[in-house]
RODO-2510 file (C-alpha; in nm, 4 decimals, decimal comma):
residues 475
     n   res          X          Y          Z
     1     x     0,3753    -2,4802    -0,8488
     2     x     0,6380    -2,7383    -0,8694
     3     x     0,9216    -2,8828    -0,6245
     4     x     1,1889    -2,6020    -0,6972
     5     x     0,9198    -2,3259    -0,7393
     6     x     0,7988    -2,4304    -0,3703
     7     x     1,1091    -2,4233    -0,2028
     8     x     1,2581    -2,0734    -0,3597
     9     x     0,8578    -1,8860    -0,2171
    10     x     0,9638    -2,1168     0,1262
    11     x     1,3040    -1,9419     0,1017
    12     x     1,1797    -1,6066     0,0111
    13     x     0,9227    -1,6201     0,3056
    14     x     1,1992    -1,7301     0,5692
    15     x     1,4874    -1,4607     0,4796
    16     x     1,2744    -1,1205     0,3537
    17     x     1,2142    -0,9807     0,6477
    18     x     1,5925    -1,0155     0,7155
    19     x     1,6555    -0,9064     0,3675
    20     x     1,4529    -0,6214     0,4143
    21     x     1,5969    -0,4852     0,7440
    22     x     1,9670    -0,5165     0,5762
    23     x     1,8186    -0,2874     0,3162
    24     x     1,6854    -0,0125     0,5463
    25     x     1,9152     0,3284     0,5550
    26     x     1,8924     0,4331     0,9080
    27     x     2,0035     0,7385     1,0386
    28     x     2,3048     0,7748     1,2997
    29     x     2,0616     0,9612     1,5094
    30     x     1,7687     0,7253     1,5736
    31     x     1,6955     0,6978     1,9273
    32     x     1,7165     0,3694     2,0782
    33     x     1,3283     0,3105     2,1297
    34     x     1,2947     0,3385     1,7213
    35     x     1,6034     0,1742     1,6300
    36     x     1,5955    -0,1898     1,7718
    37     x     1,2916    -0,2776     1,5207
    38     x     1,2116    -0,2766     1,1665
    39     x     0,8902    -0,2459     1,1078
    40     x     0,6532    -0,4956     0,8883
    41     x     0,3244    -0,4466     0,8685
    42     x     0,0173    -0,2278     0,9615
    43     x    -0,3611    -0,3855     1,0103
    44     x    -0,5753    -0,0365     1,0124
    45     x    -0,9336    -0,0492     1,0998
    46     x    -1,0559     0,2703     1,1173
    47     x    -1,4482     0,4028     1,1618
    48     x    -1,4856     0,8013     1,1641
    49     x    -1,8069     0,9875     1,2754
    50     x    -1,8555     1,3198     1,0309
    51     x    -2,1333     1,4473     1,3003
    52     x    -1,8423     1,4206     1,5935
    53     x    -1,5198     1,5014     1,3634
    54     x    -1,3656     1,2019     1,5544
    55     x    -1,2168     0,8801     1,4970
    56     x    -1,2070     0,5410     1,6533
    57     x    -0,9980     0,2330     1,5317
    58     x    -0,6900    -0,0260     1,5737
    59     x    -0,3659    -0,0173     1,4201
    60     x    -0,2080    -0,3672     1,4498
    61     x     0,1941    -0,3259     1,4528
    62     x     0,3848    -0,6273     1,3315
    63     x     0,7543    -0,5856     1,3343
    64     x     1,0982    -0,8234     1,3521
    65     x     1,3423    -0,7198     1,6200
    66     x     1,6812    -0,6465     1,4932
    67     x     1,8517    -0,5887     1,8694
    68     x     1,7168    -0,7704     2,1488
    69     x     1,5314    -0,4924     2,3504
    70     x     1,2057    -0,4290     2,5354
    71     x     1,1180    -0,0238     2,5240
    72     x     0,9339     0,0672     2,2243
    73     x     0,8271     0,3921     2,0975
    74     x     0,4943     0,4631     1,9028
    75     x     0,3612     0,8349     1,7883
    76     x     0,0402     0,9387     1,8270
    77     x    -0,0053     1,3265     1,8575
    78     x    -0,3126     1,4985     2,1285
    79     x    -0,5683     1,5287     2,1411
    80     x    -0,5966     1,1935     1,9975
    81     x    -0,5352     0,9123     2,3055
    82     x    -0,4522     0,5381     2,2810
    83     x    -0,6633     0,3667     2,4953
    84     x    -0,4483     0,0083     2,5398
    85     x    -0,2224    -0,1945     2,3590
    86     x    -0,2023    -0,5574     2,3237
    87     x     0,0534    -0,8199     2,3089
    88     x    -0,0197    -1,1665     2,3478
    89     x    -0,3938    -1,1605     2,4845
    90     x    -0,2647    -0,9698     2,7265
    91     x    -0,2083    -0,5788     2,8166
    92     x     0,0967    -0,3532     2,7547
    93     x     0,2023    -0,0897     3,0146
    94     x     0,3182     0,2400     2,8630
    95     x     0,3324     0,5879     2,9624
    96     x     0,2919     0,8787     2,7592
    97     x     0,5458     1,1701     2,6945
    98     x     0,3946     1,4021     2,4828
    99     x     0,3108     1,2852     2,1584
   100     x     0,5010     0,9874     2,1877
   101     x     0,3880     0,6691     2,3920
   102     x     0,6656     0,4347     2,5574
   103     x     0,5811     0,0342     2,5453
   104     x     0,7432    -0,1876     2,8098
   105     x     0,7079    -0,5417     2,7017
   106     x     0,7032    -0,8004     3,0449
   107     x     1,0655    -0,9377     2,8734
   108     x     1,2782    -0,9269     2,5882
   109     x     1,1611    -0,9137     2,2217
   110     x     1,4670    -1,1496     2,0909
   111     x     1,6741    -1,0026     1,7868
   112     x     1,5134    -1,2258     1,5339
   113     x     1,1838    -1,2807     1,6495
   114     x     0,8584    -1,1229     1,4640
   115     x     0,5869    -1,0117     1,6890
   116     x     0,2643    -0,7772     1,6554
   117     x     0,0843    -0,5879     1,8961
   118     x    -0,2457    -0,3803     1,8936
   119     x    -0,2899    -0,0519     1,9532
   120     x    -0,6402     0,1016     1,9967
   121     x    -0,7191     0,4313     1,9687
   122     x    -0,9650     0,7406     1,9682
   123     x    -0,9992     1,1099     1,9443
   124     x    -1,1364     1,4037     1,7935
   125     x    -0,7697     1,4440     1,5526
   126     x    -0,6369     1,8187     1,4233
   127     x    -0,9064     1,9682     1,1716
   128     x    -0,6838     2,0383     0,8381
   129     x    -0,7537     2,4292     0,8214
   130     x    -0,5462     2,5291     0,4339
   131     x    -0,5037     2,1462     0,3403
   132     x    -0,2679     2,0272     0,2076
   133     x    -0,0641     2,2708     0,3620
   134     x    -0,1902     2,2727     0,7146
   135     x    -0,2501     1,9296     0,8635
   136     x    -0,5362     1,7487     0,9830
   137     x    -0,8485     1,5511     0,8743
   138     x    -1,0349     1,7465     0,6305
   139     x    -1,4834     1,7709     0,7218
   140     x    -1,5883     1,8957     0,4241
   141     x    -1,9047     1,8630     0,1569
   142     x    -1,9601     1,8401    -0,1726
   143     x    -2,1567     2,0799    -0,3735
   144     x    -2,4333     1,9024    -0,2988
   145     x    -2,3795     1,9311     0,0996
   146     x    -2,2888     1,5794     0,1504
   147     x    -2,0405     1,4500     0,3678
   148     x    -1,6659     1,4659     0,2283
   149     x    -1,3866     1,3448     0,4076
   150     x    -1,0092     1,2698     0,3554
   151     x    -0,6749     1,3699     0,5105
   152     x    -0,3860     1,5712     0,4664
   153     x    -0,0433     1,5283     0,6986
   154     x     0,2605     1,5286     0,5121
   155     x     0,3986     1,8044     0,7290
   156     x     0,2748     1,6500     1,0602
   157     x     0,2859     1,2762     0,9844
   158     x     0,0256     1,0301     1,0266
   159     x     0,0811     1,0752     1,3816
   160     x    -0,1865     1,3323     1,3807
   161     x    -0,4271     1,0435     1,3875
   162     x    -0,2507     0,7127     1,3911
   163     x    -0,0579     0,5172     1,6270
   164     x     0,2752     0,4915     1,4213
   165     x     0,6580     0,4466     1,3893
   166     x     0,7067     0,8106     1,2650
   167     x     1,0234     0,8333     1,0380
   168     x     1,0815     0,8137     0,7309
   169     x     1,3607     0,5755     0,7306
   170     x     1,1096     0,3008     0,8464
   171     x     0,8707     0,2088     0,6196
   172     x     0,6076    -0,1491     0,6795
   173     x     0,7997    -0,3342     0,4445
   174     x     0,4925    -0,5639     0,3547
   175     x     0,2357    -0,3033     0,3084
   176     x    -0,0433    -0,2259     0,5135
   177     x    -0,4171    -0,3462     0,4949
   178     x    -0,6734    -0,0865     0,6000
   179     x    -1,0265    -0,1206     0,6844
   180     x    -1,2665     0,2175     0,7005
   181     x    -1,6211     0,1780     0,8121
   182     x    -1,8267     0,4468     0,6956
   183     x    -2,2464     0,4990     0,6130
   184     x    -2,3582     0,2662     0,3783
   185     x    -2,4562     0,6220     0,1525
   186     x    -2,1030     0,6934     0,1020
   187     x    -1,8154     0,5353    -0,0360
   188     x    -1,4570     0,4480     0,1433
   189     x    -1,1454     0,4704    -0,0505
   190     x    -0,7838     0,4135     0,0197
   191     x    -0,4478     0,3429    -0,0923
   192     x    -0,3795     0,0156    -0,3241
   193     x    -0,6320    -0,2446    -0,4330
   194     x    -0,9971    -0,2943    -0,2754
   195     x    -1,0145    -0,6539    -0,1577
   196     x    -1,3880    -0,6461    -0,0485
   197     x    -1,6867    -0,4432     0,0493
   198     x    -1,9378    -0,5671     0,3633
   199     x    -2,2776    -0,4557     0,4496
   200     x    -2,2697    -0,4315     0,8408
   201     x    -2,6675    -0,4240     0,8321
   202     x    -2,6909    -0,1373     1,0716
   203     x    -2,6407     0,1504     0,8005
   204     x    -2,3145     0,1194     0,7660
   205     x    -2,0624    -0,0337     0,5148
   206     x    -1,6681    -0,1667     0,5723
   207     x    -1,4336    -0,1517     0,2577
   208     x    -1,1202    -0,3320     0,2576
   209     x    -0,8155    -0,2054     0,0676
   210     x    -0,4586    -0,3820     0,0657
   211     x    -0,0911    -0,2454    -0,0461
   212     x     0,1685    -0,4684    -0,0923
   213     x     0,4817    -0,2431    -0,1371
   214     x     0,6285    -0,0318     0,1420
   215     x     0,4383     0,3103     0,2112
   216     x     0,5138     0,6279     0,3807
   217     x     0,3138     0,6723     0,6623
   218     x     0,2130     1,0693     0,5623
   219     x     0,0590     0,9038     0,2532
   220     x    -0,1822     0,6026     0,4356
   221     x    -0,4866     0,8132     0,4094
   222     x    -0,8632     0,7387     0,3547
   223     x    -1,0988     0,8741     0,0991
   224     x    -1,4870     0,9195     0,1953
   225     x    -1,7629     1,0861    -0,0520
   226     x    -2,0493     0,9802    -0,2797
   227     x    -1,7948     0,8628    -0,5904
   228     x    -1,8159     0,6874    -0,8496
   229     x    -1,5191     0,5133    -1,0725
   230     x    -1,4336     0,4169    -1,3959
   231     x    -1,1108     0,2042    -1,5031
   232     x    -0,8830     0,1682    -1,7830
   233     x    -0,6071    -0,0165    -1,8793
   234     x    -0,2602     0,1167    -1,9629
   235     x     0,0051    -0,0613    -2,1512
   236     x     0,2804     0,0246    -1,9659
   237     x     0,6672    -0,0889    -1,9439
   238     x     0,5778    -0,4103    -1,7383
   239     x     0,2562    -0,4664    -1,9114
   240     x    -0,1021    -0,3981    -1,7991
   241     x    -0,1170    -0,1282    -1,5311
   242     x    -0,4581    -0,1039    -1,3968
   243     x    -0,5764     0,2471    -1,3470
   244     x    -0,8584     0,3830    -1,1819
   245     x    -1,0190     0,7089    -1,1093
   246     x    -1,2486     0,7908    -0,8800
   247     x    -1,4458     1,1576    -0,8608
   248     x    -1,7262     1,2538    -0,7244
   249     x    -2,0686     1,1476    -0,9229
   250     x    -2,1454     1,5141    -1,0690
   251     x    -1,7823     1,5178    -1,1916
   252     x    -1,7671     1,2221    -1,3937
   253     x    -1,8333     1,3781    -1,7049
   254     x    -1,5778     1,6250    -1,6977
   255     x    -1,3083     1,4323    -1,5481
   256     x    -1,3264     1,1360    -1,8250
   257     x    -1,2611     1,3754    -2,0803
   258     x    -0,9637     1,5805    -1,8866
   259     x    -0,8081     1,3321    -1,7572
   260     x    -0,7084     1,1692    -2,0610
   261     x    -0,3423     1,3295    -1,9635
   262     x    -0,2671     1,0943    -1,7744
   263     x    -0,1890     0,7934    -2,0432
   264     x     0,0436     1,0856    -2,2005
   265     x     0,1995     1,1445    -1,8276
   266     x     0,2419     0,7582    -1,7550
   267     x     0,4426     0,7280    -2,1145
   268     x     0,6711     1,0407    -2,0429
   269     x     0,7600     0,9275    -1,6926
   270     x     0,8051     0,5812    -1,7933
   271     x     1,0297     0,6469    -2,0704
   272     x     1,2567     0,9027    -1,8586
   273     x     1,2524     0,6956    -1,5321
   274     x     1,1367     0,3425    -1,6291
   275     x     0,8680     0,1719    -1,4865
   276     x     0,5516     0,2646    -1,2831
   277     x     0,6740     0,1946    -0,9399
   278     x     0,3447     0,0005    -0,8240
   279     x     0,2175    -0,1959    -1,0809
   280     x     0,1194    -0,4388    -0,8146
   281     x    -0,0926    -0,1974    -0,6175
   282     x    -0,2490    -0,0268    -0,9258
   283     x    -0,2163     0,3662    -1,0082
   284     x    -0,4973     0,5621    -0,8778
   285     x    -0,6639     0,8917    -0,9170
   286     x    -0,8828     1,0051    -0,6219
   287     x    -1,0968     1,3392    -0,6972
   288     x    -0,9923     1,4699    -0,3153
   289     x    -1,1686     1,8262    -0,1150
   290     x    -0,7787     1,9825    -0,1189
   291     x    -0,5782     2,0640    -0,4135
   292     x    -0,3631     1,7911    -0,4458
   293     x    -0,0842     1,5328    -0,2517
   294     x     0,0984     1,2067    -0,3837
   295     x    -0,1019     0,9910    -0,1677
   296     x     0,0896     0,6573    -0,2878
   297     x    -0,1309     0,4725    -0,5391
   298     x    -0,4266     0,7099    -0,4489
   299     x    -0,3406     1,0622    -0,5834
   300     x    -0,5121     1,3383    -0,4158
   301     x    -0,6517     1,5589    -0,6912
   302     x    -0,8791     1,9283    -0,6446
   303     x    -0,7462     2,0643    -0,9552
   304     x    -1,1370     2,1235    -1,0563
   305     x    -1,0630     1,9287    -1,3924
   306     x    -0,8770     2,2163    -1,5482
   307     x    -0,5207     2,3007    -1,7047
   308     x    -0,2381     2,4773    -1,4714
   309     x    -0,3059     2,5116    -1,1108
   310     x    -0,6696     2,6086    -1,0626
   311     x    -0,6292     2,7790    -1,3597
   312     x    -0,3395     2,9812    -1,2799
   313     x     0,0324     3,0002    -1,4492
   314     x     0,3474     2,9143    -1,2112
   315     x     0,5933     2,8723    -1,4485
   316     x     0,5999     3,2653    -1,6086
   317     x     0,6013     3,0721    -1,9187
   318     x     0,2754     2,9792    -2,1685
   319     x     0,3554     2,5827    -2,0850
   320     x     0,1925     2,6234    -1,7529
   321     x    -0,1487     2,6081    -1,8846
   322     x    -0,0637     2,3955    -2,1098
   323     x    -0,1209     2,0667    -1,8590
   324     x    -0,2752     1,9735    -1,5088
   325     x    -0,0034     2,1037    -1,3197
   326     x    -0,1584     1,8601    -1,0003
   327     x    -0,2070     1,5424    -1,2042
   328     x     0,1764     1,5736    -1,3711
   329     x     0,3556     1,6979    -1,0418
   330     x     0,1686     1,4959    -0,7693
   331     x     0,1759     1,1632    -0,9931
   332     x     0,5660     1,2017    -1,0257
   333     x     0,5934     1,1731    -0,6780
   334     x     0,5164     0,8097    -0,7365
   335     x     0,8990     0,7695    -0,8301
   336     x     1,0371     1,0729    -0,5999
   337     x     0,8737     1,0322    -0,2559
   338     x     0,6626     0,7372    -0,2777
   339     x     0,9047     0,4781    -0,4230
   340     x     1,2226     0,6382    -0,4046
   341     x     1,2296     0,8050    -0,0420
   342     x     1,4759     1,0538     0,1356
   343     x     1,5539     0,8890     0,4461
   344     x     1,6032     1,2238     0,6643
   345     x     1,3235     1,5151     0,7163
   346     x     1,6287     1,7452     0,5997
   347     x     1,6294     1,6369     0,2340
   348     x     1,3239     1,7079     0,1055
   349     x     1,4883     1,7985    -0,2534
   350     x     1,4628     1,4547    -0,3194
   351     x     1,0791     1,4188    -0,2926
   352     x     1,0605     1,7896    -0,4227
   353     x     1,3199     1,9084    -0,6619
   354     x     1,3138     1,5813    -0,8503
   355     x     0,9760     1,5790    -0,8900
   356     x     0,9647     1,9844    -0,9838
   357     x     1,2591     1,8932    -1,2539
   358     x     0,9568     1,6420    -1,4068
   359     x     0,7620     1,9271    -1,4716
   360     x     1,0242     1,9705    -1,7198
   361     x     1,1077     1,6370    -1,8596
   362     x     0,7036     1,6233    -1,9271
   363     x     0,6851     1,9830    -2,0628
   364     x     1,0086     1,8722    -2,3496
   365     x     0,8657     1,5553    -2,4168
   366     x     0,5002     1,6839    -2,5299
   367     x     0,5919     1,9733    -2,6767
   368     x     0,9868     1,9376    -2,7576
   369     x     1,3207     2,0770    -2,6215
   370     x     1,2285     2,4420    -2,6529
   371     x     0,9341     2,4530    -2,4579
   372     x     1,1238     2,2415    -2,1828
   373     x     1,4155     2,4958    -2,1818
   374     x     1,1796     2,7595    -2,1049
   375     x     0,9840     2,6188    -1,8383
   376     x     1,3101     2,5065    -1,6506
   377     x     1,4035     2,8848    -1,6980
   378     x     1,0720     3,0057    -1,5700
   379     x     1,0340     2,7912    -1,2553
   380     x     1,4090     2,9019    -1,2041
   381     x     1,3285     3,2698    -1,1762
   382     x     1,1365     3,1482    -0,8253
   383     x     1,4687     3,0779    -0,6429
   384     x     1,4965     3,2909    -0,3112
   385     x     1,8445     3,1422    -0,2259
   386     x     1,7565     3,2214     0,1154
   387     x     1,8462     2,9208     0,2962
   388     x     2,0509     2,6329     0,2261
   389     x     1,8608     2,3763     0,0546
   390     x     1,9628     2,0687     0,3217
   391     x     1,8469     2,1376     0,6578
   392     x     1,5868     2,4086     0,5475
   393     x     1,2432     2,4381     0,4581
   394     x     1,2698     2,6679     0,1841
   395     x     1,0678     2,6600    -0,1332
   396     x     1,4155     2,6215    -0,2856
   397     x     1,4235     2,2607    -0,2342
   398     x     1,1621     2,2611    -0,5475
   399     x     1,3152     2,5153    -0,7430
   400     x     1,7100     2,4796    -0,6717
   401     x     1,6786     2,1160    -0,6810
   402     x     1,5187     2,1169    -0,9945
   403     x     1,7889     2,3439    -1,1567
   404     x     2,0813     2,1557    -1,0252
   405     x     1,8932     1,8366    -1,1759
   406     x     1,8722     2,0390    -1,5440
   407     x     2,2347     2,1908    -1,5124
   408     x     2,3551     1,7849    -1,4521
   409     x     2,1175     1,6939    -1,7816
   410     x     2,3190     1,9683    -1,9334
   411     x     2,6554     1,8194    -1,8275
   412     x     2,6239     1,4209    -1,9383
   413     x     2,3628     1,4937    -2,2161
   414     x     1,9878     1,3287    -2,2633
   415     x     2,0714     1,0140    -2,3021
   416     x     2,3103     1,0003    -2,0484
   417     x     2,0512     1,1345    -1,7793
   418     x     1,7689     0,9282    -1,8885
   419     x     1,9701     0,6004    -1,8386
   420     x     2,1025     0,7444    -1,5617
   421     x     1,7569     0,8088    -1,3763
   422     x     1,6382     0,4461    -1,5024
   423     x     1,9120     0,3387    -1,2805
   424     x     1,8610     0,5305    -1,0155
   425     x     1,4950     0,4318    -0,9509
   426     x     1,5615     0,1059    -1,0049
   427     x     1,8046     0,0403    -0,7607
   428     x     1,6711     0,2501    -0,4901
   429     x     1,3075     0,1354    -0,5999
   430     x     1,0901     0,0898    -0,2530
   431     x     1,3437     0,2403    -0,0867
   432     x     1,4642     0,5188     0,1294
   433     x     1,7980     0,7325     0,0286
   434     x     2,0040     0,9855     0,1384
   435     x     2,1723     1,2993    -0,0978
   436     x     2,5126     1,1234    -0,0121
   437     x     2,3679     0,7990    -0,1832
   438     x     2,2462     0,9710    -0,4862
   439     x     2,5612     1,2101    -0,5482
   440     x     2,8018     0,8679    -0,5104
   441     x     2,5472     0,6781    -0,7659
   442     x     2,5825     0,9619    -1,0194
   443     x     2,9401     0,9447    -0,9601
   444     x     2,9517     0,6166    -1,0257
   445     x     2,7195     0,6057    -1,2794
   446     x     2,9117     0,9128    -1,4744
   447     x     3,2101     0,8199    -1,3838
   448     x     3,2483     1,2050    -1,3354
   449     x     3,2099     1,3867    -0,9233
   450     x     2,9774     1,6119    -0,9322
   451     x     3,0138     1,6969    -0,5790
   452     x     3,1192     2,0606    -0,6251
   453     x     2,7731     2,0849    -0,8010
   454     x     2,5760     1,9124    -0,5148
   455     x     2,7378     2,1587    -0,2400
   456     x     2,6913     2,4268    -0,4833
   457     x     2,2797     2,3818    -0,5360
   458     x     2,2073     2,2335    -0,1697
   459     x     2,4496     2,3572     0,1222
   460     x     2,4606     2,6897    -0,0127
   461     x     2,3161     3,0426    -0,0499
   462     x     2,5086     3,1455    -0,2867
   463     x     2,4192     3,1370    -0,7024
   464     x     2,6067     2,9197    -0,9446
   465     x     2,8931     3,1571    -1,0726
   466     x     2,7292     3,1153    -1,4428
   467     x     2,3927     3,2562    -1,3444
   468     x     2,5501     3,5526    -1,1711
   469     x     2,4913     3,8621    -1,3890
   470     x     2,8100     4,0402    -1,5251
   471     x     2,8255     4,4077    -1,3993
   472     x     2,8689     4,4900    -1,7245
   473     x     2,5670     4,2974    -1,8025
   474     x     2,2187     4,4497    -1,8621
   475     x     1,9659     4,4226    -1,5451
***
């Protein structure tokens, strides 16, 4: 490294955690325990007993204070406990109200300063009973009746079992590093790139893993089963993308052969929304016991190895068996959810109707225009319109989102879109957005307002006037 190459990585070092706490969309309505700090880094150490369903660990918190202040709010949900938190060598008082846990500090963090403290914990956390869409740690086995464990808590956030800054605004700019001791028998995986594996010599084994881009905190989750891997290399906008895919040992001859799809998925999505958002972290494929969730750089997949979802059509149309409906749809979320984030609970379209509308782009792009027109049609047909799509928790936030997103394709053209999505993921890459932001960057970007459109799709009930049947129309 020479002179000039030193001082811009001293430079870098000094101003990105200032950098990154300009960048951060926060909501109007972030109470003032949340809102005085951005936060940095998590340090997870985790060990979980399959014979007690519980968990033990330590979630170090490091985090820059952009207001001077001194109460501090962490998330941790019953029946899970922390036990004490550390500052300095020395204790924290807090008190708990519900599933949140105020901090007093002994004085002032300073706007400016960085600090960390460490939280321990333990508990027996929420079994997930319908995972992924109920909650919890998931105690299951294998076919062969061995342990199997992993998580699902996008709904209830990691709070379920970690000491946290639940939002979704905040995300630990730097990462996280997590740490999950488990029997030496079985294997641990998590999100981004194993650093190292120890033998504790007492029967058990601690694996390392490391991100380096920000992360959601519904998608930190761990991996535990008797799996084996197998890597390749893709060729990939930025250059070598290192993929790896884990199952579980009596699926690895199955899965190498099915999951081929996923160099074809990789070149759609990078050719409609440019590059793989986390090159630097890897893309990963973890066989999971729960159908599927975008687990950032650690894809849950249950899809049993097989075409559709579990074998069965969604679309109404013959392309829905025509790919792994949980590889293509979860692994888009890399771009919409995982890289590009909605900042509020209340917009979910942007994790979910983007990523629906992929199901598309990927559907045209294998088998041309045609077949991509007819899927959009057939996932269309599942709109309830019964709910506003901002603010709700309807289905429609897949479905309507994804429709408004074709109608706009429809409007500006292919090329048009394409360039426009390239731009939109790269300049809210590792970032969290709100529908405002996106409506003014297509604006922009179009030089057209589509804002009729937006209230149209999202903050209404009502059906696009060109959708409507005639009366005069058949029914």
């Amino acid at each position: 490294m020479n002179l000039r190459q030193a001082i811009v990585t001293f430079l870098f070092i000094i101003f990105s955690t200032q950098l990154f706490a300009q960048a951060e969309t926060v909501p109007a309505n972030v109470i003032p325990a949340y809102k005085w700090w951005n936060l940095l880094h998590y340090t997870i150490d985790i060990t979980p007993d399959y014979k007690t369903r519980s968990i033990s660990g330590t979630n170090s918190i490091e985090f820059t204070a952009l207001q001077t202040s001194k109460i501090m709010r962490i998330d941790l949900q019953a029946p899970m406990i922390i036990t004490n938190i550390a500052w300095k060598n020395s204790l924290l008082t807090f008190k708990k109200e519900k599933n949140a846990y105020i901090i007093t500090f002994p004085e002032n963090i300073i706007k400016g300063k960085t600090e960390t403290i460490i939280v321990s914990f333990k508990g027996h956390p929420q079994v997930a009973h319908k995972p992924p869409f109920g909650s919890g740690w998931i105690w299951a086995t294998d076919k062969k009746g061995r342990p199997w464990i992993s998580v699902a808590c996008e709904g209830s956030g990691a709070s379920i079992w970690l000491p946290c800054k639940q939002v979704l605004y905040d995300e630990p700019d730097h990462g996280i590093t997590f740490g999950i001791t488990v029997p030496d028998t079985l294997i641990a995986i998590a999100n981004g790139r194993l650093q190292w594996k120890i033998n504790n010599n007492n029967g058990t084994s601690t694996y390392k893993w490391n991100v380096t881009a920000p992360i959601n905190n519904y998608n930190i989750i761990p991996y535990i089963g008797k799996y084996v891997t197998w890597h390749k290399d893709y060729a990939g906008i930025k250059g070598k993308l290192d993929c790896d895919y884990w199952v579980l040992d009596y699926s690895l001859h199955k899965a190498q052969k099915h999951l081929n799809q996923a160099d074809t998925m990789l070149r759609c999505f990078e050719y409609w929304m440019g590059p793989y958002p986390f090159y630097e972290d890897s893309y990963k494929l973890v066989e999971a016991p729960m159908p599927g969730m975008e687990h950032q750089s650690a894809v849950a997949y249950g899809n049993g190895f097989e075409n559709g979802y579990s074998g069965k059509n969604l679309s109404g149309t013959v392309w829905g068996l025509k790919w792994d409906f949980i590889l293509i749809h979860e692994s888009g979320h890399e771009w919409f959810g995982n890289s590009v984030t909605a900042a509020n609970d209340g917009e979910s379209w942007i994790h979910e109707g983007f990523t629906k509308y992929l199901e598309v782009l990927y559907t045209d792009y294998v088998f041309g225009k045609k077949a991509g027109n007819e899927y959009a049609a057939g996932i269309a047909k599942r709109i309830k319109n019964d709910a506003p799509v901002i603010g709700s928790g309807s289905s429609d936030a897949y479905y309507k989102g994804s429709a408004m997103l074709h109608m706009i394709r429809q409007i500006i053209g292919d090329t048009a879109f394409r360039n426009w999505l390239h731009s939109l993921t790269a300049e809210f890459s590792h970032h969290t957005i709100t529908t405002q932001q996106i409506l003014a960057h297509l604006n922009s970007y179009t030089k057209k307002d589509f804002t009729s459109i937006f209230n149209q799709y999202l903050r209404t009930t009502q059906m696009p006037a060109a959708l409507v049947p005639s009366r005069h129309s058949p029914q």
